[in-house]
C-alpha positions, 0 to 999 in steps of 0.5 A: 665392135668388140669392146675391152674385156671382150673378145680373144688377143694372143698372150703367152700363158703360164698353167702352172710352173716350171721350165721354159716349156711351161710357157704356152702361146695361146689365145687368152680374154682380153683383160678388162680394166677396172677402177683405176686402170688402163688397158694397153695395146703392147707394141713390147714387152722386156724380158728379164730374170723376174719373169724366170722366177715368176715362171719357174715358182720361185715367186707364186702367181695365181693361175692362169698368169700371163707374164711379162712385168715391163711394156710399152704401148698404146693407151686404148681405154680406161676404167670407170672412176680412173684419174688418168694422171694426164694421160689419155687415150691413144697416149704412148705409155711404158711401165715396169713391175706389172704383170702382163706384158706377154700379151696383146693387151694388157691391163695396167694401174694409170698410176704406173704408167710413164708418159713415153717421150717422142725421141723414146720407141716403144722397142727401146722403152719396153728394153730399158725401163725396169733395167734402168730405173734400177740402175738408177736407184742402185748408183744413187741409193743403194750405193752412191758412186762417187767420183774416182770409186772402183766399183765392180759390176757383176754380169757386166755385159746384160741388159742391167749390167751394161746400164749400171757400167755407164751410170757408174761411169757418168758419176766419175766411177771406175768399173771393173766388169765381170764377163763370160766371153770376148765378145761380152768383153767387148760390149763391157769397154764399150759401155765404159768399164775400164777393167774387165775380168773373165768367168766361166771355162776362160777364167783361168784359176785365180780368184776373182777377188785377188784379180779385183785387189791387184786391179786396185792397188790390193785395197779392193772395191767401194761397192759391188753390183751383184745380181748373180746370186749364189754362184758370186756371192762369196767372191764378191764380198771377198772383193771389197775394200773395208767398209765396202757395200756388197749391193745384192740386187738379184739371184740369176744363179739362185738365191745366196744361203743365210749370211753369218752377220760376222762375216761382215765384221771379219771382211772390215766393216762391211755392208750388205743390202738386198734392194727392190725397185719396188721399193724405190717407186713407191709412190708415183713422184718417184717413178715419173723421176727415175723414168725422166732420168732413164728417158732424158738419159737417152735422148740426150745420148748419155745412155745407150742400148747397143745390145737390143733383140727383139723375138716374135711373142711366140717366141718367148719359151726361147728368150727365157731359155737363152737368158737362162743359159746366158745366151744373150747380149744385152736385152731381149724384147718380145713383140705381139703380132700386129692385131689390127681389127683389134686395135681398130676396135680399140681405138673407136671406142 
């Protein structure tokens, strides 16, 4: 019988960075779990823009890495001197901001990892726990959405976008959302955004600033959600209100040049922040309660995920392609092969 830490499982390896062609799908050790850790057999890993930093050396790794820094699967062993925070073996687990989830098996501290509930898949839980719980903190920490607030969301109709158009909405906000196609457009309504304004080769010439001041009376925006980056940067701060919040939660489109702290002054006051999930989890009271509210949120049908597609692991060169050429709608989940003399092995031991 193999045991943890022996043996080969399928993982997509990254050597050394680069493109999506730098993504190779081979046969890696199964990772062993160490004092306070678990291994997972990973029925899904989520793909989001952290893992194209990752792989593209935009934030280093040590080499070999396997990616992927949210999934979900099944306890199958623990650690010597782990406390299993009431967890055990054969329990259905999720976690976020870990590496390792392109793979087979991964190996994940026990304090990261989230009991998933009955009414919760592993496909579903793998799609939205790092989305979710970031738009979490975003709606009520980085910017607490209050009722009738206009708030723009940038990139409405991705996997966070869709997530944080109906937070806001569920707080009593007014979403306008920014999209590339009539199709996302479509996704953005649906989701709950009353506004939706185009970009891209369909956006016509007019500014997205001034098209947000018009949909607002000319006052512009309470806050705005960008986690596009550099390409947005400029008309987003240009779209809020005096004393508005520009919420700067990621750089799909590259990191934003250094900010002259008077721009602030000049737009009215306004606020800039930059956030992390990772600060916003940092001990694991606060992460069992934003991951309740994700799960609770959609068991009790308050969330949606309408937009979820799933990919072989092999696959997964594709899916960061298609997520970088913003080829996806929603959220896109790799599923390993089943492996199941390993997972027998697993669960005898």
């Amino acid at each position: 019988m193999a045991e943890a830490g022996q043996g080969v499982m399928d993982a997509v390896v990254l050597h050394e960075p680069g493109g999506p062609e730098q993504l190779r799908f081979e046969q890696f050790p199964v990772p062993t779990p160490g004092p306070g850790e678990a291994l997972v057999e990973v029925a899904a890993a989520g793909v989001n823009f952290v893992d194209l930093y990752l792989r593209s050396g935009r934030y280093p790794v040590p080499m070999p890495a396997v990616l992927g820094q949210e999934g979900a699967g099944v306890v199958r062993a623990f650690g010597p001197d782990t406390d299993p925070h009431g967890l055990r073996v054969g329990d259905r687990v999720a976690w976020a901001n870990v590496r390792g989830a392109y793979a087979q098996f991964a190996v994940v501290p026990a304090e990261r990892l989230v009991p998933v509930p009955d009414a919760i898949d592993d496909r579903t839980a793998a799609a939205v726990l790092l989305q979710g719980m970031t738009a979490h903190y975003l709606v009520h920490d980085s910017h607490p959405v209050r009722p009738g607030q206009n708030v723009l969301v940038q990139a409405a109709a991705g996997g966070l976008g869709l997530l944080l158009t109906q937070w806001v909405t569920l707080l009593g906000g007014r979403v306008i959302g920014t999209v590339s196609t009539a199709e996302k457009e479509q996704l953005a309504r649906k989701a709950g955004a009353a506004e939706v304004v185009r970009y891209g080769p369909d956006a016509g010439d007019v500014p997205l600033s001034e098209q947000v001041r018009a949909l607002t009376g000319g006052e512009g925006v309470a806050a705005v959600y960008d986690g596009v980056g550099a390409a947005t940067f400029a008309q987003s701060l240009a779209s809020l209100r005096p004393r508005g919040t520009l919420v700067l939660h990621g750089a799909a489109s590259g990191p934003v040049d250094p900010v002259d702290p008077a721009l602030l002054q000049a737009g009215g006051s306004l606020f800039l922040t930059r956030p992390d999930l990772t600060h916003h989890i940092r001990d694991r009271s606060e992460l069992l309660d934003r991951a309740r509210a994700v799960f609770d949120g959609l068991a009790r049908g308050m969330l949606r995920l309408d937009a979820v597609g799933d990919r072989p692991l092999h696959e997964a060169a594709q899916a960061h392609a298609d997520l970088a050429g913003r080829r996806v709608l929603g959220k896109v989940v790799l599923v390993p092969a089943a492996g199941s003399d390993r997972r027998q092995a697993f669960a005898s031991n």
